[in-house]
Structure formats: C-alpha cells, structure tokens
C-alpha atoms as an extended CHARMM CRD file, in Angstrom:
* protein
*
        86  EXT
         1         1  UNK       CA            -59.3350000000       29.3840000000       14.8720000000  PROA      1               0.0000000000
         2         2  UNK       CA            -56.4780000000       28.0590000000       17.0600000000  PROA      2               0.0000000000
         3         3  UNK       CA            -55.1580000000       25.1760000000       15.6400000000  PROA      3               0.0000000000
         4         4  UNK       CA            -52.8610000000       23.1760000000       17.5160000000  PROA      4               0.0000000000
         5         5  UNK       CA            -49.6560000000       20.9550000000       16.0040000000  PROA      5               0.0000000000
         6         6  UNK       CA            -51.7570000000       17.9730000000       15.6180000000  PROA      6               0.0000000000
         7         7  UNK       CA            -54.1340000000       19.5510000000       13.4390000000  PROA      7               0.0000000000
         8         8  UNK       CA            -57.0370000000       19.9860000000       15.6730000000  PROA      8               0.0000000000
         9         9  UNK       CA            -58.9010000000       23.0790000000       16.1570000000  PROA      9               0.0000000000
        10        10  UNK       CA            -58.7320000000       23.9020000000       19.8490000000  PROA      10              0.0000000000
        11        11  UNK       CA            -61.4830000000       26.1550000000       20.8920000000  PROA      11              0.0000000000
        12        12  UNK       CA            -63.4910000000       25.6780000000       17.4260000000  PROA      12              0.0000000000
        13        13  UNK       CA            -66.9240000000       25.0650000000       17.6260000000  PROA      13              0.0000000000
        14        14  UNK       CA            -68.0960000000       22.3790000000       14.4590000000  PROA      14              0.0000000000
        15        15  UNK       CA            -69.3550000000       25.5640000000       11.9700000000  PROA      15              0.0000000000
        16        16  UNK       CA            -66.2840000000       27.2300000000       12.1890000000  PROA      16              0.0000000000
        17        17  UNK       CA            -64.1480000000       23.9610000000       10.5320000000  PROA      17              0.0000000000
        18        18  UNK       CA            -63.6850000000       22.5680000000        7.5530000000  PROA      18              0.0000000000
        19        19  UNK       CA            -64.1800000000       19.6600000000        6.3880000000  PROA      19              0.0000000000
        20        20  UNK       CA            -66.7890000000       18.5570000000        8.7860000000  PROA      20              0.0000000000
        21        21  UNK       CA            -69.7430000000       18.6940000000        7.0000000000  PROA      21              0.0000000000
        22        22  UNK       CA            -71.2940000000       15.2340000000        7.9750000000  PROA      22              0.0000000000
        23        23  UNK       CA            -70.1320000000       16.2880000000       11.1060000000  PROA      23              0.0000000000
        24        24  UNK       CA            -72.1560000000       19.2840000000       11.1690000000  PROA      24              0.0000000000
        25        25  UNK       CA            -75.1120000000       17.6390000000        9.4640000000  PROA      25              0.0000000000
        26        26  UNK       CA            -75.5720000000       14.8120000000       12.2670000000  PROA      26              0.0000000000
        27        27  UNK       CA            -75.2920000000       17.4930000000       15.0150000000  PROA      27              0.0000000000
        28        28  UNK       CA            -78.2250000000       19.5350000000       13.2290000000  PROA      28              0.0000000000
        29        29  UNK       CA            -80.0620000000       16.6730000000       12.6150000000  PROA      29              0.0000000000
        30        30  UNK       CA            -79.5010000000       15.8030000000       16.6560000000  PROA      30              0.0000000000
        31        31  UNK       CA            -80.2690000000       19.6300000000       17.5480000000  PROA      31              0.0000000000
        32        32  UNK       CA            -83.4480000000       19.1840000000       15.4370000000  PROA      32              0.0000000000
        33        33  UNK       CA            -84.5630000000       16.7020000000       17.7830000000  PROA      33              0.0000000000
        34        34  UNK       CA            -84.9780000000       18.8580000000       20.7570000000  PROA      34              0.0000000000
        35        35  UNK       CA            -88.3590000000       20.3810000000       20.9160000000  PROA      35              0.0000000000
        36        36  UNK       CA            -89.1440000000       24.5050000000       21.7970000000  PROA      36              0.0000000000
        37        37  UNK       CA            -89.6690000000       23.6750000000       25.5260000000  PROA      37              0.0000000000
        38        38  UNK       CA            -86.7730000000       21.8260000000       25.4820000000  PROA      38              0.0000000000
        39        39  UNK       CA            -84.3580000000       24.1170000000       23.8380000000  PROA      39              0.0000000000
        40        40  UNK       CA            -82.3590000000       27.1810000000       25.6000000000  PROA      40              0.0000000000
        41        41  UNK       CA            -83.0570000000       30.6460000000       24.2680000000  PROA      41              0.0000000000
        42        42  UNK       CA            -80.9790000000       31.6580000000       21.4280000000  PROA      42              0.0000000000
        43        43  UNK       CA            -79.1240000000       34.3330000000       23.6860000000  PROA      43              0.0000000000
        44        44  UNK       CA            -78.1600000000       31.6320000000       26.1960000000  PROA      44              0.0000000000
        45        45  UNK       CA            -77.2820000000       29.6170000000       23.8870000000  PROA      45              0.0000000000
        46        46  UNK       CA            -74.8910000000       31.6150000000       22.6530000000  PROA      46              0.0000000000
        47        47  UNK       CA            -73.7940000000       32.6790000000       25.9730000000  PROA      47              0.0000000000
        48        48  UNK       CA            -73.1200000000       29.1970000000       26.3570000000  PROA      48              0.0000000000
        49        49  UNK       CA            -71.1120000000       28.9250000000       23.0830000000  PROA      49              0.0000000000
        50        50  UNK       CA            -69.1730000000       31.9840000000       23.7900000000  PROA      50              0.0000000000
        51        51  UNK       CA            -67.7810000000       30.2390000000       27.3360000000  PROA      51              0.0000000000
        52        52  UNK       CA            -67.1350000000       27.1830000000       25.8010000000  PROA      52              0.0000000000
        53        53  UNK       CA            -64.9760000000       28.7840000000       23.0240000000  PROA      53              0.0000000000
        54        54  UNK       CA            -62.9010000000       30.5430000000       26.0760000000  PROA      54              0.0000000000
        55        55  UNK       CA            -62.3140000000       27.0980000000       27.7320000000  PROA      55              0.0000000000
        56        56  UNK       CA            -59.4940000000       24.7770000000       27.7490000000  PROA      56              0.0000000000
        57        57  UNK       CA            -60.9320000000       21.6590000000       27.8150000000  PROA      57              0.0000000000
        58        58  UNK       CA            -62.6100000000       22.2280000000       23.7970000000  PROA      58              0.0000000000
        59        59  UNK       CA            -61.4410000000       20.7540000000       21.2650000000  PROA      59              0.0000000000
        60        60  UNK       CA            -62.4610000000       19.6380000000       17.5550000000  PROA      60              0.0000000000
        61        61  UNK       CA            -65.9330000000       21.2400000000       19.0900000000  PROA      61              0.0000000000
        62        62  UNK       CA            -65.3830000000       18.1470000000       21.6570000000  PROA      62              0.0000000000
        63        63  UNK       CA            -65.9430000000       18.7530000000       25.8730000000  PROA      63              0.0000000000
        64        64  UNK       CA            -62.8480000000       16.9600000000       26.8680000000  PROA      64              0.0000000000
        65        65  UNK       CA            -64.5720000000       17.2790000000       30.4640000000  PROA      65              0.0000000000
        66        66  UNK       CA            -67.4970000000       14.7750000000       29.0860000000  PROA      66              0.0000000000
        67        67  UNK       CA            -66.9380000000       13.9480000000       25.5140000000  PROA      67              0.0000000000
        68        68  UNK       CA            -70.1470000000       15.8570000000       23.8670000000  PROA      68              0.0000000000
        69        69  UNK       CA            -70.0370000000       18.2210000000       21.1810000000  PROA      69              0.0000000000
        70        70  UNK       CA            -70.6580000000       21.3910000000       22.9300000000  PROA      70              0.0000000000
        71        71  UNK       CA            -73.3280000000       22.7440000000       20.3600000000  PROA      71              0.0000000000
        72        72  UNK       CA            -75.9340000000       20.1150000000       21.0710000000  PROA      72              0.0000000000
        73        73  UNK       CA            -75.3930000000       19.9590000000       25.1900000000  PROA      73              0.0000000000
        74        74  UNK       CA            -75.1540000000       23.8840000000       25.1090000000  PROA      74              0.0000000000
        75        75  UNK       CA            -78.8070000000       23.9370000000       23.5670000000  PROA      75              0.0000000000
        76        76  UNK       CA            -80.5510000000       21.9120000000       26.2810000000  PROA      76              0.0000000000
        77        77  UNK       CA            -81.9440000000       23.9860000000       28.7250000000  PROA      77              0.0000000000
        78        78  UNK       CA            -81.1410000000       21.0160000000       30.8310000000  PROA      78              0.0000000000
        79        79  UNK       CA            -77.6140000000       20.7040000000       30.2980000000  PROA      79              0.0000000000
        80        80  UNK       CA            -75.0190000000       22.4920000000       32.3540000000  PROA      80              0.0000000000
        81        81  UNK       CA            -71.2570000000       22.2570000000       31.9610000000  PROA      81              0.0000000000
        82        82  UNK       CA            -69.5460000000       19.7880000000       32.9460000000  PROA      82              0.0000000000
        83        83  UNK       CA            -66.6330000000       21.9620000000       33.8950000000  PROA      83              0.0000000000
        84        84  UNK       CA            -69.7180000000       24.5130000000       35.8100000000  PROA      84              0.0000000000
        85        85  UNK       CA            -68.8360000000       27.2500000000       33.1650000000  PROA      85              0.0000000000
        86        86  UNK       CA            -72.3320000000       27.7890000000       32.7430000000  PROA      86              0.0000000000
C-alpha cells in the first residue's frame, strides 16, 4: 500500500484497506448485482485491476477520472476506463 500524508491509500484497491468493511460490503453487494453475461472474465478483470493499481488517478479505490470505485466498473464487461487504460 502507498499511503499518502493525508492518510489515503493511493493506488489501493477497497480489499487491500482497513477499516472499510461496509465499504467493501456495499461494493459486493453492488458486484452481486451484475449477472454472468454481464460480468468480465475473472482474468480481465484482474487485468483490469492490475492497470488501475499502476495509475495515478486511484485513490481510496476511487477513479479520480470519474468518481467510481474501480472494482465494480472494472467488472462490467461494458465499462472501459475512463482514463482508456483498458
């Protein structure tokens, strides 16, 4: 984790910080939403993840491109970044 002065957790993704746990457990419950057909595969998912992690604009698991919490918007098949990182 890189945490900054402020106390955020830049490039964190929500499982990887404490403290969030209601956090977490709306963002599952919202990922739980999405049906099979809508969802990416795991491996792009985590693709996804993994180039979110490496960009500058996360932070507190936020996009500060578009505001979302990058593990829900990385699991649509849909989605795309708004930063065109994937």
């Amino acid at each position: 984790m890189d945490n900054n002065a402020s106390g955020g957790c830049k490039r964190c993704l929500l499982f990887e910080m404490a403290g969030k746990e209601d956090v977490i457990a709306q963002v599952e419950k919202t990922k739980n939403l999405l049906s099979e057909d809508e969802r990416a595969a795991d491996k792009e998912y985590q693709k996804r993840l993994a180039a979110c992690k490496e960009c500058d604009k996360l932070m507190d698991a936020t996009c500060l491109k578009c505001g979302c919490y990058v593990e829900i918007r990385a699991l649509s098949k849909a989605a795309h970044c708004p930063a065109k990182k994937w």
